[in-house]
C-alpha positions as CSV (number, residue, x, y, z in Angstrom):
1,X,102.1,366.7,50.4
2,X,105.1,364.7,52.3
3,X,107.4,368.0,51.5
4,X,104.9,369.9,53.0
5,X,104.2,368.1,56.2
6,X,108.0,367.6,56.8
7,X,108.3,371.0,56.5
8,X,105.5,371.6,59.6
9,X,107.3,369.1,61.9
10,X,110.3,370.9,61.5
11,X,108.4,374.5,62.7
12,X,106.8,372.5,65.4
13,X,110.6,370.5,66.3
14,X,111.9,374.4,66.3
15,X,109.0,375.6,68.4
16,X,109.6,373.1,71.1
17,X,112.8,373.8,71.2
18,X,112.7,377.3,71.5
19,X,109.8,376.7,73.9
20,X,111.4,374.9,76.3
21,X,114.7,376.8,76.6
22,X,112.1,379.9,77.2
23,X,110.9,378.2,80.4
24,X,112.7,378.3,83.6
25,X,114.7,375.2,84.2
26,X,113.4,372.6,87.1
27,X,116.5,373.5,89.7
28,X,117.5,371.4,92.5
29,X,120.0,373.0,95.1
30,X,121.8,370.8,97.3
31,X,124.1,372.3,100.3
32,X,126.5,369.3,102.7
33,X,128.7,369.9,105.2
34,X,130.9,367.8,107.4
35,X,128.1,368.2,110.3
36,X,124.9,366.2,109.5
37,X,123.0,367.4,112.2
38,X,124.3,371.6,111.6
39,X,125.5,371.3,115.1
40,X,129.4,372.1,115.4
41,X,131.8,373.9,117.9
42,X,133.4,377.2,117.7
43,X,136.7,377.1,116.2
44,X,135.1,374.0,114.4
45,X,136.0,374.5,110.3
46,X,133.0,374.0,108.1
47,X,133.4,373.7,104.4
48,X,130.0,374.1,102.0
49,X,129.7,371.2,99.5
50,X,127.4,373.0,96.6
51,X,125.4,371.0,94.0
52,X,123.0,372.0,91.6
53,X,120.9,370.4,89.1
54,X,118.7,371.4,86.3
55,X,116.0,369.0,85.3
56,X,117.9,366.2,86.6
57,X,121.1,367.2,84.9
58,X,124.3,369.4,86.2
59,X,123.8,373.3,86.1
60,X,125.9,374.8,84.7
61,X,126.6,378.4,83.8
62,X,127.7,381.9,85.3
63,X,124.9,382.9,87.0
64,X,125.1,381.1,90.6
65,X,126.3,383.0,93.4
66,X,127.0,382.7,96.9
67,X,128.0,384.2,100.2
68,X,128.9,383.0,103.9
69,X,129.3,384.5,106.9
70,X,127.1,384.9,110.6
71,X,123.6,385.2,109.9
72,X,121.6,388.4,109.1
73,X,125.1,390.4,109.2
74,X,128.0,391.0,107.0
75,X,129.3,388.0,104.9
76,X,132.9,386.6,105.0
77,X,132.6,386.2,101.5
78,X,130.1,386.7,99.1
79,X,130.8,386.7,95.3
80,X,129.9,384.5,91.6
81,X,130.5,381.0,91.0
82,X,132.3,381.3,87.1
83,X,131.7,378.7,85.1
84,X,129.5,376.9,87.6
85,X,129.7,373.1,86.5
86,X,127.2,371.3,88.8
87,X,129.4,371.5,91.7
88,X,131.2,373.7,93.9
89,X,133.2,373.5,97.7
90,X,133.8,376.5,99.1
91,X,136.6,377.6,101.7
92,X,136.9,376.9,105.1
93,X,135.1,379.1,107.5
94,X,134.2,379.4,111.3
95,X,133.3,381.4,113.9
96,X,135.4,381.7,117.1
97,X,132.3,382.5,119.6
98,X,128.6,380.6,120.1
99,X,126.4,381.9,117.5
100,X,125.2,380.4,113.8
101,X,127.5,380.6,110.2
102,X,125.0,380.7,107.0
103,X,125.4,380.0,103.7
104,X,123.5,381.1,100.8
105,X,123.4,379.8,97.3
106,X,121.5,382.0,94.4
107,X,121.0,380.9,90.9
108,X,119.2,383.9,88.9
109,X,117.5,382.7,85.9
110,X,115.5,385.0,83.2
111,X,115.3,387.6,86.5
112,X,114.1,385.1,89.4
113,X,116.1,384.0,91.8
114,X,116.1,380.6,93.5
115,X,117.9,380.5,97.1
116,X,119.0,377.9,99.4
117,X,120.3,378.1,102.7
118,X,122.3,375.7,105.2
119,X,122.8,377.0,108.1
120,X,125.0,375.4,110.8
121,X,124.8,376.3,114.8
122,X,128.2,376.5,116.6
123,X,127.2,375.7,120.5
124,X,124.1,377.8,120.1
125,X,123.2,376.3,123.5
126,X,125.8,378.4,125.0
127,X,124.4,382.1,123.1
128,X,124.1,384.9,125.6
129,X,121.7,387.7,125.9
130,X,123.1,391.2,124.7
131,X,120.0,392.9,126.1
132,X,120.2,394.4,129.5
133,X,117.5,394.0,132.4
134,X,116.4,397.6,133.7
135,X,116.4,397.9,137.4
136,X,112.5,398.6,137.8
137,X,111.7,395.8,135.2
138,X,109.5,393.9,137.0
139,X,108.2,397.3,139.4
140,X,107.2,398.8,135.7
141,X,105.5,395.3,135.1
142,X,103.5,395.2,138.3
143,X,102.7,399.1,137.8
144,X,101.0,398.3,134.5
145,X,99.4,394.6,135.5
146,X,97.7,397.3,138.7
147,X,96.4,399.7,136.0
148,X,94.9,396.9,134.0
149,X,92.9,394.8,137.0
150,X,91.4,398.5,137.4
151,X,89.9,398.0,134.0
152,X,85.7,396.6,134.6
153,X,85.7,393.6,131.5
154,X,82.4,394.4,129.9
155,X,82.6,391.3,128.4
156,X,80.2,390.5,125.4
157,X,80.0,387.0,123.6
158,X,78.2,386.3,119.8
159,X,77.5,382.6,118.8
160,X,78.7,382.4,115.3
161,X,76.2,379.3,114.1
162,X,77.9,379.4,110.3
163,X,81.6,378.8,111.8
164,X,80.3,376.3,114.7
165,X,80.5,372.5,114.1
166,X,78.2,369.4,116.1
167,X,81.3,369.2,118.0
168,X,82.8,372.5,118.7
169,X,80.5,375.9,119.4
170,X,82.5,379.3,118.0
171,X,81.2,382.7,119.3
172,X,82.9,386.0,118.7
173,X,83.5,387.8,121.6
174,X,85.4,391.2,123.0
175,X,86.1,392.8,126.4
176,X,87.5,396.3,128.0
177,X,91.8,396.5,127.9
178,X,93.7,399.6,129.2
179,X,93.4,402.8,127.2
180,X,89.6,402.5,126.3
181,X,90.4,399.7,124.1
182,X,89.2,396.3,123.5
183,X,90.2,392.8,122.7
184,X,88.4,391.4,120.1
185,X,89.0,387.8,119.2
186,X,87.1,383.7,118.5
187,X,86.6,381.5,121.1
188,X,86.0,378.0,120.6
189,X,84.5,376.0,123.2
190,X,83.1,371.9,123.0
191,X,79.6,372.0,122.4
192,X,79.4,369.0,125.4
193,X,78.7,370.3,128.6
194,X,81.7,369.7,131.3
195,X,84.7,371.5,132.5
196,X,88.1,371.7,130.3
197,X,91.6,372.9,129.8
198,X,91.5,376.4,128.2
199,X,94.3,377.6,126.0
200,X,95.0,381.1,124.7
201,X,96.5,381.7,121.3
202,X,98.1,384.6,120.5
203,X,98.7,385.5,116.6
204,X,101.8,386.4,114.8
205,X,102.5,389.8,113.2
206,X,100.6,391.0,110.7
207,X,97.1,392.5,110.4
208,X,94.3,389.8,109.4
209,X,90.9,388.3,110.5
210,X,90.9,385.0,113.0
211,X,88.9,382.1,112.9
212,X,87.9,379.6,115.4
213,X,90.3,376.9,116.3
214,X,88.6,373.8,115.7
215,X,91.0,371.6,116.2
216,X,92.4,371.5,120.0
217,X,88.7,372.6,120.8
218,X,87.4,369.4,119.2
219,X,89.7,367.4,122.0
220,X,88.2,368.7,124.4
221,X,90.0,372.6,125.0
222,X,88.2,375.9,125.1
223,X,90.3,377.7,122.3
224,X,90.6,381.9,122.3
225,X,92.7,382.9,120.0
226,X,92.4,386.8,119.8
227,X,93.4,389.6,117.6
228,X,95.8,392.4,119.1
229,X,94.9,395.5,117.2
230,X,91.7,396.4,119.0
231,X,89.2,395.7,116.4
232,X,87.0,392.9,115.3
233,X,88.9,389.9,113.9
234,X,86.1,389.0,111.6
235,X,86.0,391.8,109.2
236,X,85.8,391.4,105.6
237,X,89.5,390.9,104.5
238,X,89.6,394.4,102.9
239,X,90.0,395.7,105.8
240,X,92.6,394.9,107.0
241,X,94.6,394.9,103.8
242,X,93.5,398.6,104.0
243,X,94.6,399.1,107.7
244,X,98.4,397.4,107.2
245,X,98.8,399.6,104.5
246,X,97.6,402.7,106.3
247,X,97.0,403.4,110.1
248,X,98.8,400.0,111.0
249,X,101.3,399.7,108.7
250,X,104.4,398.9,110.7
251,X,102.8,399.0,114.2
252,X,105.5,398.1,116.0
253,X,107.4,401.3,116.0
254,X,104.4,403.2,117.6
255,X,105.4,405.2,120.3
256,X,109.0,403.8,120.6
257,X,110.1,407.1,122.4
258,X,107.6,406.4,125.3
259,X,107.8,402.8,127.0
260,X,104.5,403.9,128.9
261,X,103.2,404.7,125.6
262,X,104.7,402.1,123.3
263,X,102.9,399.7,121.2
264,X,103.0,396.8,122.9
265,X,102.5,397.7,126.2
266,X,98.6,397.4,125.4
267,X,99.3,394.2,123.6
268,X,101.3,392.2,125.9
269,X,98.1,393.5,129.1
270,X,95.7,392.4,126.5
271,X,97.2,389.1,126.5
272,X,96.7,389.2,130.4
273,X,93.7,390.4,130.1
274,X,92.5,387.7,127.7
275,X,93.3,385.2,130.1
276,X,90.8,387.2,132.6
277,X,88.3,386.3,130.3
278,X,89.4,382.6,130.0
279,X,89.4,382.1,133.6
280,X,86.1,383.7,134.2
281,X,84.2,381.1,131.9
282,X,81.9,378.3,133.5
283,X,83.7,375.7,131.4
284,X,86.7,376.2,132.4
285,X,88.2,373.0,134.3
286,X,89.9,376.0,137.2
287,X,93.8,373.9,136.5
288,X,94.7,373.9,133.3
289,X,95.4,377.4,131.3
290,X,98.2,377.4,128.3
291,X,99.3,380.3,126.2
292,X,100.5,379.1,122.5
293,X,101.6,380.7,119.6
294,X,104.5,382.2,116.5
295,X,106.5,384.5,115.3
296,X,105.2,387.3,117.4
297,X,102.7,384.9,118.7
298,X,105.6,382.9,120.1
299,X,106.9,386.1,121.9
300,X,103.9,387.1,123.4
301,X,103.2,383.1,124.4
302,X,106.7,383.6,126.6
303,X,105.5,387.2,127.6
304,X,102.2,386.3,128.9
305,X,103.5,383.2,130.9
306,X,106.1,385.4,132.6
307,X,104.0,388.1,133.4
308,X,100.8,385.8,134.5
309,X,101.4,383.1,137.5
310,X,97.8,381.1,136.3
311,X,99.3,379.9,133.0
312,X,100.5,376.3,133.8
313,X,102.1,375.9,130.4
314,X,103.3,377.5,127.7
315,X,104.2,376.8,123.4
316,X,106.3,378.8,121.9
317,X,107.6,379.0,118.4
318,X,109.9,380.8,116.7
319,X,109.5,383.5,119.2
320,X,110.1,387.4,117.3
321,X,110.9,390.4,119.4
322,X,113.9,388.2,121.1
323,X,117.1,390.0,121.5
324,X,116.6,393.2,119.6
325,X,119.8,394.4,120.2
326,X,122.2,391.8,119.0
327,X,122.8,393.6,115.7
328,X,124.8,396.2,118.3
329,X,126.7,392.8,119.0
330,X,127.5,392.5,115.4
331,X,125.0,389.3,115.5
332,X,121.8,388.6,114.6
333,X,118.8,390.7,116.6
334,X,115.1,389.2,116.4
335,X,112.5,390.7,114.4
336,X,111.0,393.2,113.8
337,X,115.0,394.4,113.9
338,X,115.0,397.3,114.9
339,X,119.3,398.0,114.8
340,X,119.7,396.0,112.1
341,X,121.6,398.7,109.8
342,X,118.8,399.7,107.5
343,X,116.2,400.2,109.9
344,X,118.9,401.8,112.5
345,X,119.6,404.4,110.5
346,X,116.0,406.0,110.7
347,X,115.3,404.6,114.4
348,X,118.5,405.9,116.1
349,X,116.6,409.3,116.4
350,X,114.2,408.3,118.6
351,X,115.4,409.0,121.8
352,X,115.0,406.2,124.7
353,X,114.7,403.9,122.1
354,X,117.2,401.3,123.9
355,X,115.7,401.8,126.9
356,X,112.2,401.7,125.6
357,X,112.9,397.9,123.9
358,X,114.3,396.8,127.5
359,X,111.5,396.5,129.2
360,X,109.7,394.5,125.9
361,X,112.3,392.4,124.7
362,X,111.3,388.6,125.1
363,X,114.6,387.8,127.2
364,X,113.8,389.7,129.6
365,X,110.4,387.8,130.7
366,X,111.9,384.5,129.4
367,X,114.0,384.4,132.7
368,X,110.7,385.0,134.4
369,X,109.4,381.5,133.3
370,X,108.8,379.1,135.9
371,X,106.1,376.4,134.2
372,X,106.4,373.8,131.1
373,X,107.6,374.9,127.8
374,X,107.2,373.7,124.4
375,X,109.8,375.3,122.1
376,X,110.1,374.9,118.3
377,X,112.1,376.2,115.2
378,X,114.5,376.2,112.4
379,X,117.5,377.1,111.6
380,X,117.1,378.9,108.0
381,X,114.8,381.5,109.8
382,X,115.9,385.0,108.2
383,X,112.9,386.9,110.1
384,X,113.5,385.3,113.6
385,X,117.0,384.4,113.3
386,X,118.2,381.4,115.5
387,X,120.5,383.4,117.5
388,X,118.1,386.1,118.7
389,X,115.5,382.8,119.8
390,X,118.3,380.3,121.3
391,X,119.3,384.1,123.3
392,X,115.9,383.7,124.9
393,X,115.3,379.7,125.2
394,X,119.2,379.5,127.1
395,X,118.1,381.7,129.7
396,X,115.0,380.0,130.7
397,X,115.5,377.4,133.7
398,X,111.9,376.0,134.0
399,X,111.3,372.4,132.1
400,X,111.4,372.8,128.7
401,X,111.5,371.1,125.1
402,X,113.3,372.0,121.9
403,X,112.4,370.7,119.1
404,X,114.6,371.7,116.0
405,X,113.1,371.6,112.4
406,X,116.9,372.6,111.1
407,X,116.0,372.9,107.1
408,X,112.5,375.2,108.3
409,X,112.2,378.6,107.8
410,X,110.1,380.6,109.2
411,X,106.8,378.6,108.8
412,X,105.4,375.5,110.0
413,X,106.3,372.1,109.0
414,X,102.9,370.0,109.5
415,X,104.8,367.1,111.8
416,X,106.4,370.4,113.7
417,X,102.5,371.3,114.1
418,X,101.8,367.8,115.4
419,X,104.3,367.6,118.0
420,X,103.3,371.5,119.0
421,X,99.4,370.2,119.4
422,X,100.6,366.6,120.8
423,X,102.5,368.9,123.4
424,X,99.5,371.0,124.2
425,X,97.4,367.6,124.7
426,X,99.6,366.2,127.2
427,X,100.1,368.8,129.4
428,X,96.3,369.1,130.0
429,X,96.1,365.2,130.5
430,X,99.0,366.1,133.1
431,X,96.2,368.0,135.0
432,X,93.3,365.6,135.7
C-alpha cells in the first residue's frame, strides 16, 4: 500500500510540474530612463534600461524583443533580445526636432504577447501643426452654421422612469439636424426644481447605446450626452454591433471626396445643434454651457467650442482627428490616420482628400478657442498619439490646463476622471 501511494504522489508531483510550466508565466516589464518625468530636450540622448520578471524571478530566454524609434512610424531599431537574462540597456537614441521617441518591449509566450511601452517627450510643448488652414475656413464654417439655424428643432423628450434616480430625472430625447437627420441622445437633468449649469457630452468613436450621466447631474448639471449616428442611442446592443459591422463600419471615410458631403460635417452641426437644444431648456441657469468629452469626443469637445461662442468652457481628452497629416511629416498623425502608410495606400485615390481633412482637422478650430480648457492624456497613446494632440493643445492661446497621465494609454485613469469632473465642477461654481 506505501509502494503504491508513493507511486501516486510521484504522478501528481509530475503533473504539477508539467502543469505549471503549461501556464503562462506571471510577467512583470519594467522600462527606466535617465528622465523620470519622460520629459527631455531634442538632441537629449536617452538610453532604455529593460527589466523583466517572471513570477518574481529574472526572465530569461529568446523570445523578448524590442524596437525604438518616433512614435507610430519607422523604428531606429527594432530586433530580439538573445539570451534575454532579466535585463537589458539599449543604445543611445534621440531625436533632433520636438516630437516623442517610444520604446517597445514584447515578450511572446505560448503565442501571446505582452507589451510595454515608455515613451519619452522631447519639448513636445514646442510641436507644430503640419496641417494647413484653407483660406475660406471659417467662410465654409459660417456657410454651414447658416444652413443649420434654417433647420425647425422638432424637439421631442421621453422620461425614462427605469434609468431615473430620486435625485437625477433621465429622459430620451431627439431633435431635427441638417440633411433630414436627427440627434438622438440622454439627457439628465436634477429632479429639484431650479436653474443649473448644462454640459454637453460628446462620445468617442465607435457605434454603441448611451446612458444617462448620473453623476455630474447629481451635483447639480443638466447632462446631454448624445449619440452622433442619427439613431436612437437606446437600442438593444445588437444593433449596433450589427450596424459597425455593416452600414457604419468605418464611418469616418464617408464621403471624404466631398468636404460638403463628408462625414462629419453633420456631426460636428449636430454638436451645435445639440447645444440649441440645451440652451432652449427651462432649467438651464442662461451662463454656464460646457462641452466635454474623448477620443473623438475630445475632438468634437474642441470643435464645438470653436465653432459655438455660448460654450463658456470646454474638457477635452485625448482629442482624435488632431493633425491627420503628420504621417506626411514622417511623424505621428491622429486617429483615425488616414496617411498613416497602410491606410494611405487605399485613401490616396480619393481625390480632395487633403483638402477635404482641412477644413475637419481639430487644429484648425483649436486656434479658434477663446474660453477655459481642461486638457488630459498620456503618453503611451498608440490611437491618438501624443504628437498629433500636443499639435493641437500648442496652438491654443485661451486659459488652459494639461494634465499628463504619462504611463496612460488610451483610456481613463479613475483619478484622471476625477480631476476631468473636479474641473467641470469648478468652472460652473466660477459662474454664480
Amino acid at each position: 500500500m506505501q509502494q503504491i501511494n508513493k507511486f501516486f504522489l510521484s504522478i501528481l508531483f509530475l503533473f504539477c510540474v508539467f502543469s505549471s510550466r503549461g501556464q503562462s508565466e506571471k510577467l512583470a516589464i519594467e522600462i527606466k530612463t535617465a528622465y523620470a518625468d519622460w520629459l527631455a530636450k531634442p538632441g537629449d540622448k536617452v538610453i532604455f534600461d529593460i527589466s523583466i520578471q517572471a513570477n518574481g524571478q529574472p526572465f530569461k530566454g529568446d523570445s523578448v524583443s524590442y524596437e525604438i524609434g518616433p512614435e507610430m512610424v519607422n523604428p531606429f531599431v527594432k530586433e530580439q533580445i538573445p539570451n534575454f537574462s532579466g535585463h537589458f540597456k539599449s543604445g543611445a537614441f534621440t531625436l533632433k526636432k520636438p516630437g516623442f521617441l517610444r520604446c517597445t518591449v514584447v515578450v511572446t509566450q505560448n503565442g501571446k504577447q505582452t507589451k510595454k511601452l515608455c515613451t519619452i517627450g522631447f519639448s513636445p510643448e514646442k510641436i507644430a501643426a503640419t496641417q494647413h488652414t484653407p483660406n475660406d475656413f471659417d467662410s465654409f464654417w459660417d456657410k454651414a452654421i447658416s444652413e443649420l439655424k434654417s433647420v425647425p428643432m422638432q424637439a421631442t423628450k421621453t422620461l425614462l422612469p427605469d434609468r431615473s434616480t430620486v435625485e437625477v430625472d433621465v429622459f430620451r430625447v431627439s431633435f431635427n439636424n441638417i440633411g433630414n437627420s436627427k440627434i438622438y441622445g440622454i439627457l439628465s437633468v436634477p429632479s429639484d426644481p431650479g436653474k443649473y449649469p448644462a454640459v454637453l457630452r460628446v462620445p468617442g468613436a465607435g457605434v454603441r447605446p448611451y446612458g444617462p450621466e448620473i453623476e455630474l447631474a447629481s451635483k447639480g448639471m443638466i447632462v446631454l450626452s448624445i449619440g452622433i449616428h442619427g439613431i436612437p442611442v437606446d437600442l438593444d446592443s445588437v444593433v449596433y454591433k450589427d450596424l459597425a459591422a455593416g452600414a457604419l463600419r468605418a464611418y469616418y471615410n464617408n464621403n471624404l471626396q466631398d468636404k460638403d458631403q463628408f462625414y462629419y460635417k453633420r456631426v460636428y452641426l449636430g454638436c451645435i445643434r445639440a447645444n440649441d437644444y440645451l440652451s432652449s431648456l427651462p432649467e438651464w441657469d442662461g451662463k454656464n454651457l460646457i462641452v466635454m468629452g474623448g477620443s473623438q469626443g475630445g475632438a468634437l469637445s474642441i470643435v464645438t467650442t470653436a465653432l459655438d461662442k455660448r460654450v463658456t468652457a470646454v474638457a477635452a481628452l485625448y482629442p482624435a482627428l488632431s493633425d491627420v497629416t503628420g504621417y506626411l511629416h514622417h511623424r505621428a498623425g491622429g486617429w483615425p490616420h488616414y496617411f498613416a502608410p497602410t491606410n494611405y495606400s487605399v485613401l490616396e485615390k480619393i481625390n480632395g482628400l487633403e483638402n477635404t481633412l482641412s477644413y475637419y482637422d481639430v487644429v484648425n478650430f483649436a486656434k479658434g478657442i477663446r474660453v477655459p480648457g481642461f486638457y488630459s492624456w498620456g503618453f503611451n497613446d498608440v490611437v491618438c498619439p501624443p504628437t498629433s494632440m500636443y499639435a493641437s493643445y500648442n496652438g491654443i492661446s485661451a486659459p488652459k490646463v494639461l494634465r499628463i497621465y504619462k504611463e496612460t494609454g488610451h483610456w481613463t485613469h479613475p483619478d484622471q476622471k476625477n480631476e476631468w469632473f473636479d474641473w467641470i465642477r469648478k468652472q460652473t461654481e466660477k459662474m454664480k
